[in-house]
N, C-alpha and C positions, 0 to 999 in steps of 0.2 A: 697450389702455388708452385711458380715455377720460375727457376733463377736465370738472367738472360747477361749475356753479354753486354757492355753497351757498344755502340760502333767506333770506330776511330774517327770520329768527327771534331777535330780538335775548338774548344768554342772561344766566341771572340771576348769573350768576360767568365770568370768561376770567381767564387767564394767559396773558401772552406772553412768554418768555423767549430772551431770545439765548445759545444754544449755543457756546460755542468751544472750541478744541482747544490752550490756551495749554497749555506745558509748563515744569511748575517742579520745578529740582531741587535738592536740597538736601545740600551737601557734608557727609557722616559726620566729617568730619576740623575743621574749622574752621566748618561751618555756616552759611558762604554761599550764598545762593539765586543761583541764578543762571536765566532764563526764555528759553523758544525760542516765538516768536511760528509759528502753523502755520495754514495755511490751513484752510477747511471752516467756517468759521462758520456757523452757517443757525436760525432760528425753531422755535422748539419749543411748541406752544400744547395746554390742556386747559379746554376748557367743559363747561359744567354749568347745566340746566334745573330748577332746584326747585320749581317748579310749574307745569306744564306742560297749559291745555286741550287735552282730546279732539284737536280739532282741527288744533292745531298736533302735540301730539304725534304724529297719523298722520304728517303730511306731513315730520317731522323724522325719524324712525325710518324711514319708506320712504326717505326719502333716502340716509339715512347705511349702510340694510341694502342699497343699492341700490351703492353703492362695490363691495361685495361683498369684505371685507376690505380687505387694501392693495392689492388690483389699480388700482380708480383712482384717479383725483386730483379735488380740490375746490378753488377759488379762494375765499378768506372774505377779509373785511377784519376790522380792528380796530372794534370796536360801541364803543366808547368814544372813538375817535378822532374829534376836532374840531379843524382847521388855525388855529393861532394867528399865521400869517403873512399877508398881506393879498392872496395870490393872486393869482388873474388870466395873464391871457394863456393861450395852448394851447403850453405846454414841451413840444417834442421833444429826441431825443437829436442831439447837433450834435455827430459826429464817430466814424467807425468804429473798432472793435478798442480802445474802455473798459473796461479792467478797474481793480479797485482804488479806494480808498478815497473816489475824484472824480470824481462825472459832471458833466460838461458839456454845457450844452443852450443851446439856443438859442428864439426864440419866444414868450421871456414879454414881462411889459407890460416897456416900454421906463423908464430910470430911477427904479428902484422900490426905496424902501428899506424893508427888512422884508418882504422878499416871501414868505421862508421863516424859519423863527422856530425854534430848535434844539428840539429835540422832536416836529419835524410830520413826516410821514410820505412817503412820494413811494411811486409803482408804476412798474416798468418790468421789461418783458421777464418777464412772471409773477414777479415778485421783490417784496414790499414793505422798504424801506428807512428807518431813522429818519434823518432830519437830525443832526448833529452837529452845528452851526453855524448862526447868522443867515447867511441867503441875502440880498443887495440885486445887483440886475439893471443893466445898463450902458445904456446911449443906445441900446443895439440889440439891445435884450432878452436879451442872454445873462448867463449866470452860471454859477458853478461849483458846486455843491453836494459840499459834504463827509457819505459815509454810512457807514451800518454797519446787517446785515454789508457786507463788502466784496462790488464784483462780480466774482464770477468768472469767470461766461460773458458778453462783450460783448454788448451791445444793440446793434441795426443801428441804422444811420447812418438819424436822422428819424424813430426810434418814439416813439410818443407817453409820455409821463410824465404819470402823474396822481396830481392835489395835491389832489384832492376826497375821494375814496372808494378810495383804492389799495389792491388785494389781491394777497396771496400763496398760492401754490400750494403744496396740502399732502397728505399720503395718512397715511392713521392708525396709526399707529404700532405697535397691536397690533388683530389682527384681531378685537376684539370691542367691542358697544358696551354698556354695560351702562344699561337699563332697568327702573326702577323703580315699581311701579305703588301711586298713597296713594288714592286710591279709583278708581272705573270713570270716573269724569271726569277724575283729576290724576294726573300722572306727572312723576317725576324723570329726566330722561338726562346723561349725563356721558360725554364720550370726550376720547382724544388724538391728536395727529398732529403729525408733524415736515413742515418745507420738503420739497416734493420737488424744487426746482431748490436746485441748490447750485454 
């Protein structure tokens, strides 16, 4: 298995959806719900090219036929994503064995308010994660960040977290991409892929 770039082909439709495994059950007898919170949350994404130059279309379809179904994996970001918090500094992971709903890092600009802005996005440990919360940083750059999905696998102690261009690691979900050809110049493609770290 082997982990690939994906190209900067920016697409003319994405979906990103967060998958989770919540369970509701609902009593036959008096019909109270009652819900069991369950781990496994992870990314679920389907893009779509509706017109598509020669050109890029080669180099998007040898790519994508280049996975070679779900044997490998692809790193994409969100093509829509622009950080609405005022950034800065180089965020590391500040503290071994993270799991769950709060990373803690260390490294950013020092007393920073609005540094992350609920909706912006962060990368770590091949994982992208959306902010839940306004992030402001302390006298000595740390902060806490509240995300989703949760982590399930820790990030080592001092990986880097990126608040720029953060991408998640994904393998396609069904092993075909479907190709559409509107003349010898233009072509439509469209596929899907789930997280593959979870």
């Amino acid at each position: 298995m082997t982990t690939f770039a994906y190209p900067n082909i920016r697409p003319s439709s994405q979906q990103w959806s967060l998958e989770n495994f919540t369970a509701i059950y609902q009593s036959p007898f008096n019909a109270r719900i009652t819900t069991a919170d369950r781990d496994g949350e992870h990314w679920k994404i389907a893009m779509a090219y509706a017109d598509l130059i020669d050109m890029n279309r080669r180099l998007l379809t040898a790519f994508l036929f280049s996975l070679n179904g779900s044997q490998h994996r692809f790193t994409v970001r969100d093509f829509a994503f622009v950080r609405a918090g005022v950034g800065g500094g180089a965020p590391t992971v500040s503290g071994a064995g993270q799991t769950g709903k709060t990373l803690n890092i260390a490294n950013g600009p020092t007393s920073t308010t609005g540094w992350l802005l609920a909706g912006d996005q962060i990368g770590v440990a091949g994982l992208l994660h959306s902010v839940d919360a306004d992030v402001d940083t302390d006298g000595g750059g740390l902060a806490a960040i509240s995300v989703s999905p949760r982590i399930f696998i820790p990030p080592n102690n001092g990986a880097s977290v990126e608040i720029d261009a953060p991408t998640n690691s994904f393998v396609l979900d069904v092993p075909s991409v479907i190709v559409a050809t509107k003349s010898p110049a233009r072509s439509q493609v469209s596929f899907s892929a789930l997280s593959s770290v979870q």
